[in-house]
BAFI-3210 file (N, C-alpha, C; in Angstrom, 3 decimals, decimal comma, padded with zeros to 6 digits):
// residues 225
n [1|2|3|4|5|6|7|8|9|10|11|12|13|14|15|16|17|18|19|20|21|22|23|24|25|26|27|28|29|30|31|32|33|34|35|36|37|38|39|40|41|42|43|44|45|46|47|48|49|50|51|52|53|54|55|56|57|58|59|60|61|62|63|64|65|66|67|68|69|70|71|72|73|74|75|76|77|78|79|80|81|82|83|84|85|86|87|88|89|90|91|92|93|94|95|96|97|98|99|100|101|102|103|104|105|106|107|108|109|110|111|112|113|114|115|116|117|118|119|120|121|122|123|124|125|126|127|128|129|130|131|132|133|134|135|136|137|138|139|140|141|142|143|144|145|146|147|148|149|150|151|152|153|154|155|156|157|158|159|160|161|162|163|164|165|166|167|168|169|170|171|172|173|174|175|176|177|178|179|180|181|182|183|184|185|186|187|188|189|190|191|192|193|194|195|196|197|198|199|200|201|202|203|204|205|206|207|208|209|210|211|212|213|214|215|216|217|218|219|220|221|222|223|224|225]
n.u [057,079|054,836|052,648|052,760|052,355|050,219|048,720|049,333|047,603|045,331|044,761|045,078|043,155|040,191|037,760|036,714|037,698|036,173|034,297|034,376|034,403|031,847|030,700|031,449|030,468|027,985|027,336|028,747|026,708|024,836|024,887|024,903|022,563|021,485|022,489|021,447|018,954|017,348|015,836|015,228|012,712|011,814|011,053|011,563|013,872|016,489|017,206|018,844|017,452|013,742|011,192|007,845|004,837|002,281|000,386|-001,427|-001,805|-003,432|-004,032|-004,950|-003,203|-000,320|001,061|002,944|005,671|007,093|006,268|008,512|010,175|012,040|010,509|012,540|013,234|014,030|015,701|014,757|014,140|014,370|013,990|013,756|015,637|014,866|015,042|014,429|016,323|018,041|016,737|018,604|018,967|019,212|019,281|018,404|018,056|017,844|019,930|020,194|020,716|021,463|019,130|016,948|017,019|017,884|020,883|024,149|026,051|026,080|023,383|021,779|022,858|023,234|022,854|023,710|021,361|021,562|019,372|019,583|021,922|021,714|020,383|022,700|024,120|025,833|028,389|028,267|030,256|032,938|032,749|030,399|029,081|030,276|029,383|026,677|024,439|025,277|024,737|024,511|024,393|022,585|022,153|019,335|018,374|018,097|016,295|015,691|016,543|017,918|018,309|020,680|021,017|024,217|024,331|022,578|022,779|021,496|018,752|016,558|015,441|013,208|014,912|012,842|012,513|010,074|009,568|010,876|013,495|012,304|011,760|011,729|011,713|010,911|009,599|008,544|005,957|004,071|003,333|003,023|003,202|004,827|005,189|008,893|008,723|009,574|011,219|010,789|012,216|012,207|014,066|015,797|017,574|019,099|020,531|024,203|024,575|022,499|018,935|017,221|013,165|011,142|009,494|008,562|007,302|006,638|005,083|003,981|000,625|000,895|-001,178|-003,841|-002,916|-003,154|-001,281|000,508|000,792|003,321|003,600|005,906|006,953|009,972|012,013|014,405|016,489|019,053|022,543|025,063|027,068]
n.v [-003,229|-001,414|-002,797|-005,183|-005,165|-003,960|-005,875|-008,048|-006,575|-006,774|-009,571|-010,405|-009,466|-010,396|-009,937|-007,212|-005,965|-006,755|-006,117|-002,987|-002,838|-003,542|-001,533|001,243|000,327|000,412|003,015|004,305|003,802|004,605|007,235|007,793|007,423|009,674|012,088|011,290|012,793|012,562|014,471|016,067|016,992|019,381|022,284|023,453|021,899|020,890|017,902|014,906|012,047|011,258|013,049|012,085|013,834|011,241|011,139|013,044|012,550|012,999|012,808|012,112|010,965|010,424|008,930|005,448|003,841|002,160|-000,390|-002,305|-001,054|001,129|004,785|007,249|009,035|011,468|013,995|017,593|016,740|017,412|016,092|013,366|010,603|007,540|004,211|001,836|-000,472|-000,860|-000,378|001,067|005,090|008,278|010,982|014,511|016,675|019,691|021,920|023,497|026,487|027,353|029,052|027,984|028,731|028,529|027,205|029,218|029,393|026,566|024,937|022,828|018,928|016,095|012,926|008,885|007,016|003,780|001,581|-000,723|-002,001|-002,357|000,037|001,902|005,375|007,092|008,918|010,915|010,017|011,432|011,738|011,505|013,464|015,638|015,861|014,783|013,827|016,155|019,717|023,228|026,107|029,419|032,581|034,984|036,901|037,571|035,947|034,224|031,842|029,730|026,603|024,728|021,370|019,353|017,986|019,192|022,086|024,181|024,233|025,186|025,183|026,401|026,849|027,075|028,572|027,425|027,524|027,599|025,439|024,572|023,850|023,602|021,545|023,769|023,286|025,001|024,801|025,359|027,701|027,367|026,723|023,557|021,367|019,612|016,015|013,033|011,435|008,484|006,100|004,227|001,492|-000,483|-002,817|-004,587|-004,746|-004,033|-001,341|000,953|001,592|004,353|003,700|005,139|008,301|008,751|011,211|012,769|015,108|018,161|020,095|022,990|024,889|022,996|021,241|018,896|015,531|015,380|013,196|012,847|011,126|009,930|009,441|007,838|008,092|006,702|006,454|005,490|005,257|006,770|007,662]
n.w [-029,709|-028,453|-029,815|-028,931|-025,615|-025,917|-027,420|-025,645|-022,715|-024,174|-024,009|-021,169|-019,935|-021,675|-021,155|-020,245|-022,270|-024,328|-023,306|-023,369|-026,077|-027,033|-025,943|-026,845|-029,828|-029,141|-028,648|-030,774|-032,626|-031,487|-031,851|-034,670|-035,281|-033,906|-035,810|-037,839|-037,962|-035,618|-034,073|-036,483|-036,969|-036,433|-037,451|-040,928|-040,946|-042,673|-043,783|-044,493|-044,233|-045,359|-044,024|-042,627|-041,436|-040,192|-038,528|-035,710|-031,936|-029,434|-026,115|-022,706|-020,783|-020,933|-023,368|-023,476|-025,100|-025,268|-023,329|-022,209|-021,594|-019,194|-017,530|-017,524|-014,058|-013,237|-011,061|-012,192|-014,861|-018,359|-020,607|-022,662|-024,581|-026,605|-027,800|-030,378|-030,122|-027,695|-023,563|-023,094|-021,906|-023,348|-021,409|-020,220|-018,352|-016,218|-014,342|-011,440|-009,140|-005,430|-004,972|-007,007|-009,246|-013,028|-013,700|-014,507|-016,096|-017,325|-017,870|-018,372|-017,804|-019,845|-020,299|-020,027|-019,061|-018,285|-018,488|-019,490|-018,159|-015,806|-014,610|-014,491|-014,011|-016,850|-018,233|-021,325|-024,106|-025,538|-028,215|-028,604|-027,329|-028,851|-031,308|-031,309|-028,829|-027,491|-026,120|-026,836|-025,470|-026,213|-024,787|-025,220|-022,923|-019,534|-018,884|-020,660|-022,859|-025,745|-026,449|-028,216|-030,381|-030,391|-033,018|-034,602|-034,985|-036,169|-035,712|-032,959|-029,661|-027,110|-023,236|-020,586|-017,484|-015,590|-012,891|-009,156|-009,261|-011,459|-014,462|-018,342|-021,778|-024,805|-027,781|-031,098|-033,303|-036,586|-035,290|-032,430|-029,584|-028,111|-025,147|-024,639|-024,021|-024,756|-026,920|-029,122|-031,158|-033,897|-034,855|-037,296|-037,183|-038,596|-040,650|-041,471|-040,205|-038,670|-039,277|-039,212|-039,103|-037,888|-036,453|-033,059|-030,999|-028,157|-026,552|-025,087|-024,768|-023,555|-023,262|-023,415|-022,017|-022,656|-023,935|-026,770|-028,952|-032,185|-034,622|-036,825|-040,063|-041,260|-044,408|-046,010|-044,039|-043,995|-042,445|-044,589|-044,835]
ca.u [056,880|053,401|051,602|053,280|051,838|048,505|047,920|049,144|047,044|044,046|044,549|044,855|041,678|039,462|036,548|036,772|038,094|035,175|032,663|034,353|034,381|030,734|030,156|031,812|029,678|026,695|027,515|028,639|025,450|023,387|025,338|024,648|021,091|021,434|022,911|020,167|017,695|015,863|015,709|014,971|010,996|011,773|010,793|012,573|014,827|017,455|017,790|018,916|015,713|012,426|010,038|006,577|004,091|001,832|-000,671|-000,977|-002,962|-004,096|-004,365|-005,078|-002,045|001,279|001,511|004,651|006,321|007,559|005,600|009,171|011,646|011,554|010,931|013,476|012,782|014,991|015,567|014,804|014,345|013,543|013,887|014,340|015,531|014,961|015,111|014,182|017,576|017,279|016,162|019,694|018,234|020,156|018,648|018,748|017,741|018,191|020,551|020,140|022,037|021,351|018,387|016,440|017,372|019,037|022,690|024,136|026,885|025,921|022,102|021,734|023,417|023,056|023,867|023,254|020,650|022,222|018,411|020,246|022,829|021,185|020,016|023,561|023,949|027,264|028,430|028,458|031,658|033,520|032,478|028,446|028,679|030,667|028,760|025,391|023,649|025,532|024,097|024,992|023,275|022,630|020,950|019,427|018,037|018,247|015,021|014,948|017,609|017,447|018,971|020,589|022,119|025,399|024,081|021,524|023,026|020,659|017,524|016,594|014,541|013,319|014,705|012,221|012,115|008,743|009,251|012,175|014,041|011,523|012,625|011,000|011,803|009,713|009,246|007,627|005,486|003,228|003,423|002,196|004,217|005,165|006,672|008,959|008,822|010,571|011,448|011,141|012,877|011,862|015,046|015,961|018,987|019,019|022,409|025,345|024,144|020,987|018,460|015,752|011,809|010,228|010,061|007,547|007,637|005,784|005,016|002,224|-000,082|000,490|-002,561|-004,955|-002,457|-002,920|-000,106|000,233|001,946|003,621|003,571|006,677|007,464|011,054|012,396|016,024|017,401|020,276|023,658|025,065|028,473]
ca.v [-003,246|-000,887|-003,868|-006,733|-004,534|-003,949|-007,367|-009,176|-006,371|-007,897|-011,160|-010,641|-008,978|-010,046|-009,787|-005,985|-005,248|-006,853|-004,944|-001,277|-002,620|-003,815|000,087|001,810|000,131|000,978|004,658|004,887|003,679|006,057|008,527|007,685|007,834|011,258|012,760|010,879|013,262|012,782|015,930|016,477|017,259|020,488|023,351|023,630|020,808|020,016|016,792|013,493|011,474|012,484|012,828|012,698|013,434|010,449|011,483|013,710|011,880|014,049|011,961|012,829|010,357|010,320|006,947|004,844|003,782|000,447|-001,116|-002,832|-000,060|002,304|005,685|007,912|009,969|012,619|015,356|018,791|016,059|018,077|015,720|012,033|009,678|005,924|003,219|-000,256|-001,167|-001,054|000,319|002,615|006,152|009,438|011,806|015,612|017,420|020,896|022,035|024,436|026,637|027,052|029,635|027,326|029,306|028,143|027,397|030,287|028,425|025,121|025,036|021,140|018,154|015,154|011,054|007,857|005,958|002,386|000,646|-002,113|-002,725|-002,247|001,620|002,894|006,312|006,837|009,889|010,531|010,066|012,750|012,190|011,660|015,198|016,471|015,727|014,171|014,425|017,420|020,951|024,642|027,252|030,881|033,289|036,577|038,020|036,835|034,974|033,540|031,143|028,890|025,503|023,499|019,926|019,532|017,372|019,776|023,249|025,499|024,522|026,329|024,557|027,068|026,809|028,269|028,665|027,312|027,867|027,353|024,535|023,584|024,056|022,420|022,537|024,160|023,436|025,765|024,491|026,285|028,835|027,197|025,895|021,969|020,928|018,133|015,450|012,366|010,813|007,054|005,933|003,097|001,592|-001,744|-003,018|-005,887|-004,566|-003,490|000,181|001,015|002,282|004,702|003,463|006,015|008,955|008,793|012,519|012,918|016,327|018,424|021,225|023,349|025,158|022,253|020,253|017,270|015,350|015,370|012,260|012,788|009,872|010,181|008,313|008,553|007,321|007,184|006,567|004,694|006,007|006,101|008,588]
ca.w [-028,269|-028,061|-030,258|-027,952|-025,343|-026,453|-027,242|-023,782|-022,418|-024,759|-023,310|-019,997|-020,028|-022,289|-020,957|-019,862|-023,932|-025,185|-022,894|-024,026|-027,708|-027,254|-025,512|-028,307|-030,990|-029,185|-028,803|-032,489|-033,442|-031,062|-032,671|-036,207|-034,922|-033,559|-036,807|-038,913|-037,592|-034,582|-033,796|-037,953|-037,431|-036,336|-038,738|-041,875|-040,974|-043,660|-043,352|-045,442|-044,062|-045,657|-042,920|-042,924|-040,357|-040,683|-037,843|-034,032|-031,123|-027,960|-024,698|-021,581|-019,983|-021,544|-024,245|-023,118|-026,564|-025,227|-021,700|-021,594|-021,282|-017,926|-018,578|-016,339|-013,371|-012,682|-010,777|-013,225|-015,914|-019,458|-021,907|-022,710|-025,798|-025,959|-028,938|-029,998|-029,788|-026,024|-022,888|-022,361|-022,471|-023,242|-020,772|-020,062|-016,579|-015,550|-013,401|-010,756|-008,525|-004,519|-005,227|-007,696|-010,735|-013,951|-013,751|-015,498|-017,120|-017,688|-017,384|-018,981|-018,204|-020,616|-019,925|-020,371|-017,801|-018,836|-018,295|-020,186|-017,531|-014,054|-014,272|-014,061|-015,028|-017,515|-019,267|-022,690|-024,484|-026,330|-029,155|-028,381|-026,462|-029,887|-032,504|-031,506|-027,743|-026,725|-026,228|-026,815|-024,887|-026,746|-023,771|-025,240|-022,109|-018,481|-018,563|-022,042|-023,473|-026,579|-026,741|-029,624|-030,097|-031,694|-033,782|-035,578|-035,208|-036,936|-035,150|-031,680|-028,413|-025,758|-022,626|-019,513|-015,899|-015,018|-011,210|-008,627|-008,824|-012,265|-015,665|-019,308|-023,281|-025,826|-029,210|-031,883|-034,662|-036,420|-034,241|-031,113|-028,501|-027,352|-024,103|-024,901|-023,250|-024,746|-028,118|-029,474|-032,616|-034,377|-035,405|-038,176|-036,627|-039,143|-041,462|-040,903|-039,717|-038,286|-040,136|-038,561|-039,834|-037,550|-035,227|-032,236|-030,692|-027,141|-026,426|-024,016|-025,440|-022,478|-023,540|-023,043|-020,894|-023,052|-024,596|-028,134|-029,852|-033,253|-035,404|-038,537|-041,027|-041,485|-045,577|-046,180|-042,967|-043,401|-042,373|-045,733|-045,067]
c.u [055,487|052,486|052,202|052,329|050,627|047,877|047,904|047,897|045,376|043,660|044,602|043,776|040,387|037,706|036,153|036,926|036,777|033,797|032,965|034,108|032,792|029,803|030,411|031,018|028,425|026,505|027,876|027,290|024,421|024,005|025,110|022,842|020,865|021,094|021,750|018,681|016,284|015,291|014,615|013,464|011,013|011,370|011,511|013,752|015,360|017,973|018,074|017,684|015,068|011,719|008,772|005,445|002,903|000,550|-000,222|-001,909|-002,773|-004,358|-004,106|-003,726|-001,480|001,215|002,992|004,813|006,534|007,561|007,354|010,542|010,874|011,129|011,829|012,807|013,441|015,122|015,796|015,193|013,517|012,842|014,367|014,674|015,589|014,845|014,641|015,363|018,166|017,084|017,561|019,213|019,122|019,020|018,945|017,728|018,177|019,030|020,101|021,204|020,828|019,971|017,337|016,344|018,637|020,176|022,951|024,981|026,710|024,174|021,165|022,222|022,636|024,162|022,672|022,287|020,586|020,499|019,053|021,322|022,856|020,899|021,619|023,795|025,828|027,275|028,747|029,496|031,277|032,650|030,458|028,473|028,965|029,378|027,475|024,732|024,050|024,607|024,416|023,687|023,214|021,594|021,116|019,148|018,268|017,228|014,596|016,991|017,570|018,902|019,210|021,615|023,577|025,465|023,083|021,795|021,981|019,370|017,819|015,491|015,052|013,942|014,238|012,200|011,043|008,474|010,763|012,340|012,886|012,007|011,917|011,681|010,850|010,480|008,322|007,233|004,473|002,318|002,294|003,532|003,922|006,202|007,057|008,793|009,974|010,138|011,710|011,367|012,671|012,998|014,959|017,750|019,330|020,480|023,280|025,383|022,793|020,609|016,876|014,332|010,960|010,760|008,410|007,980|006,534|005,914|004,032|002,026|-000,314|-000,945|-003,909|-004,410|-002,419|-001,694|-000,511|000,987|001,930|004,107|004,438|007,653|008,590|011,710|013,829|016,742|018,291|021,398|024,591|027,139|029,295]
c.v [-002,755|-002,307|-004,513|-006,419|-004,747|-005,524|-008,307|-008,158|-007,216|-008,932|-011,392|-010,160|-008,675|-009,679|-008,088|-005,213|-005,865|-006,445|-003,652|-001,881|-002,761|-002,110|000,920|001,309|000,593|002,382|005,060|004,638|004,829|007,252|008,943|008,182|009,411|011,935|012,114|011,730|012,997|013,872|016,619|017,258|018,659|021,410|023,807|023,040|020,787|018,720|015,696|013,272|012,258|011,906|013,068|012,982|012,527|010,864|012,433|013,419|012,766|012,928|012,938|012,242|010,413|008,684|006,450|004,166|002,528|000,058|-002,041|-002,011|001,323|003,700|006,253|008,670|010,541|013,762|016,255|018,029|017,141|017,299|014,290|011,207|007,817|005,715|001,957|-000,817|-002,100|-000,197|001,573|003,797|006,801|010,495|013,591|015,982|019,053|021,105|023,554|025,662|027,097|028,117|028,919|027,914|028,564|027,904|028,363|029,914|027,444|024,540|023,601|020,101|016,789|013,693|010,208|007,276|004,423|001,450|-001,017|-002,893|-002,134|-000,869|002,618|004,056|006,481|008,044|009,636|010,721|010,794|013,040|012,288|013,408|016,182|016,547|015,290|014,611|015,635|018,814|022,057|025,481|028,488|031,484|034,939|037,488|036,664|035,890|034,325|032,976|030,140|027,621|024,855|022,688|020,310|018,987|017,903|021,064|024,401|025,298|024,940|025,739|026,270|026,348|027,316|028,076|028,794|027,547|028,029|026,202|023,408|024,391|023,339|023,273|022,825|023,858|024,290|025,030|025,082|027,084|028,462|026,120|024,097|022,218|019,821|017,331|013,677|011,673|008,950|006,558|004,488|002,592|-000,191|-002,042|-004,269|-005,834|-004,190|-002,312|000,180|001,516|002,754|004,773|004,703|006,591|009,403|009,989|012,759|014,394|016,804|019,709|021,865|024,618|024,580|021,519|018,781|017,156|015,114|014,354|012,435|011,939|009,922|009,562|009,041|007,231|007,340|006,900|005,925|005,285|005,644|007,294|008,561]
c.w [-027,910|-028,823|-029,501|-026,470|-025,003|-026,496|-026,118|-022,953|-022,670|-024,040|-022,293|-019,639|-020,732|-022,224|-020,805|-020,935|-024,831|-024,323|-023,330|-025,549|-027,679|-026,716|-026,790|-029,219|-030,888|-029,261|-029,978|-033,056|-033,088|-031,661|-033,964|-036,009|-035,205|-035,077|-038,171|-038,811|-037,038|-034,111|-035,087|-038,217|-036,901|-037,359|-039,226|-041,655|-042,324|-043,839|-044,762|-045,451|-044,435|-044,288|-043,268|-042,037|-040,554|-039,508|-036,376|-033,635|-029,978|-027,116|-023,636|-020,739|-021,452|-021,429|-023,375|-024,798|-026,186|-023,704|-021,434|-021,336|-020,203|-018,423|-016,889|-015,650|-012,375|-012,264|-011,912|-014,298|-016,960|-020,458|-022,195|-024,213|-025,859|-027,728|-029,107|-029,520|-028,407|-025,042|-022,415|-022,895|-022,195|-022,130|-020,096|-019,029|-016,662|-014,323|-012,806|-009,386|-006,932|-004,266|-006,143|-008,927|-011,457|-013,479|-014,404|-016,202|-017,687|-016,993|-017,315|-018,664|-018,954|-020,268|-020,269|-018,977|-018,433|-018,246|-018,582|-019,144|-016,053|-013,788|-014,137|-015,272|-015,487|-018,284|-020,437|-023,089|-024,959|-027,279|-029,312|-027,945|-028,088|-030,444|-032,762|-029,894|-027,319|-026,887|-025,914|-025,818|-025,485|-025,444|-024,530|-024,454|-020,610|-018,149|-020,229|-022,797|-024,401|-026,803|-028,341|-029,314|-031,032|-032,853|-035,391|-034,686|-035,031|-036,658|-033,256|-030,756|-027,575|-024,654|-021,318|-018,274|-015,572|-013,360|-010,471|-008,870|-010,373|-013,526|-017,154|-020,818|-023,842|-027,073|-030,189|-033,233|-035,143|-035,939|-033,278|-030,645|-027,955|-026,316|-024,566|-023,910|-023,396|-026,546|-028,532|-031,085|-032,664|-035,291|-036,149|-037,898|-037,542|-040,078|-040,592|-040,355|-039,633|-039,051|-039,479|-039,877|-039,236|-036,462|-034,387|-031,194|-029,499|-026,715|-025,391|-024,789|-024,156|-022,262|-022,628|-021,937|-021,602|-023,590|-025,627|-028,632|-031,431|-033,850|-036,941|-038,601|-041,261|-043,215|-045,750|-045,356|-042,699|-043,714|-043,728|-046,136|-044,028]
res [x|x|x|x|x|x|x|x|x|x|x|x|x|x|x|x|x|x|x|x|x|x|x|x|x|x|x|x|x|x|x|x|x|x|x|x|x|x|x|x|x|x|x|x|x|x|x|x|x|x|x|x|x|x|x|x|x|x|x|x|x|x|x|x|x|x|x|x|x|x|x|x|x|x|x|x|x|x|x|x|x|x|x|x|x|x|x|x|x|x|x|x|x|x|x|x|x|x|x|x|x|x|x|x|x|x|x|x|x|x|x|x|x|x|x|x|x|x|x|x|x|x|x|x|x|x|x|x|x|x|x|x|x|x|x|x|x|x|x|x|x|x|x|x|x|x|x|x|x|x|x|x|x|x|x|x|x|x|x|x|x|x|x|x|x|x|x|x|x|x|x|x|x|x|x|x|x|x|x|x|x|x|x|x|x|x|x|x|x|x|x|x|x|x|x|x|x|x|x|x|x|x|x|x|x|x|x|x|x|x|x|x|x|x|x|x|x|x|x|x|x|x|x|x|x]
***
């Protein structure tokens, strides 16, 4: 009876079962992504992928990675991820509370901006929030709190209160600070599982103010467990 079910359901709506199955494949894949280490160039990453940094360019304007995908622009936007695959971006913002300070519970939210299917924004399923875009908060003092994904644990993003109602991440690399700003993955969609070729890392040297692009070669990257 549940398969008899299931399947007249199928058929009376197939069009609606083959747009979630065609959602689901794409979100397992950005997930496989995730956990392949985009994040990975952090310091002392453990990762599968070898990475390599292959070069860092200084500009005065912020590169765009691909003139045909938007980039987002969101209120108390921190942080952005995009792909070849296509223009749907995972995106993270700051939240605030009616004073323009942090949230104190929930300081992040993270979603999809569906570029691919008319700008609509879509939360991330369960399991994306589990195991790949999601994010923990650790706060050791009232003005200093360090972010991590769920996807990569054991590394640590600042997050700071640049003003009211303004907010940004940091990165540490030898020992000097990056704001992020957004991530582009160079992906081989050609098998049966993606396979990341590269990781394009946009950053600012709030120092000089310029942006810094990180150029790495990623070897290994196919989801292989």
């Amino acid at each position: 009876m549940h398969d008899q079910t299931c399947e007249t359901l199928w058929e009376s709506h197939p069009a609606r079962a083959s747009q979630n199955a065609s959602r689901f494949w794409e979100g397992f894949r950005a997930l496989l992504l995730m956990t392949l280490g985009v994040f990975a160039f952090l310091p002392n990453a453990q990762a599968k992928p070898k990475l390599s940094i292959l070069s860092t360019q200084n500009t005065a304007q912020l590169p765009t990675a691909n003139a045909g995908f938007p980039h987002p622009e969101e209120p108390g936007q921190l942080f952005f991820l995009q792909r070849t695959l296509n223009a749907n971006t995972v995106v993270y913002t700051a939240r605030f509370d009616a004073n323009g300070h942090l949230d104190a519970t929930a300081p992040i939210a993270v979603y999809w901006r569906r570029f691919a299917d008319a700008g609509a924004i879509m939360p991330l399923r369960w399991y994306e929030r589990l195991f790949g875009f999601g994010v923990r908060l650790t706060q050791t003092s009232q003005n200093q709190r360090f972010v991590t994904f769920n996807a990569l644990k054991e590394h640590r993003l600042e997050l700071r209160q640049t003003g009211p109602f303004s907010a940004a991440l940091f990165t540490r690399q030898n020992n000097q600070d990056y704001q992020l700003i957004y991530a582009y993955l160079d992906v081989d969609d050609s098998g049966l599982l993606p396979k990341v070729t590269g990781l394009r890392l946009y950053t600012r040297d709030p120092q000089t103010g310029l942006y810094v692009t990180h150029n790495i070669a990623v070897s290994g990257g196919t989801y292989s467990q």
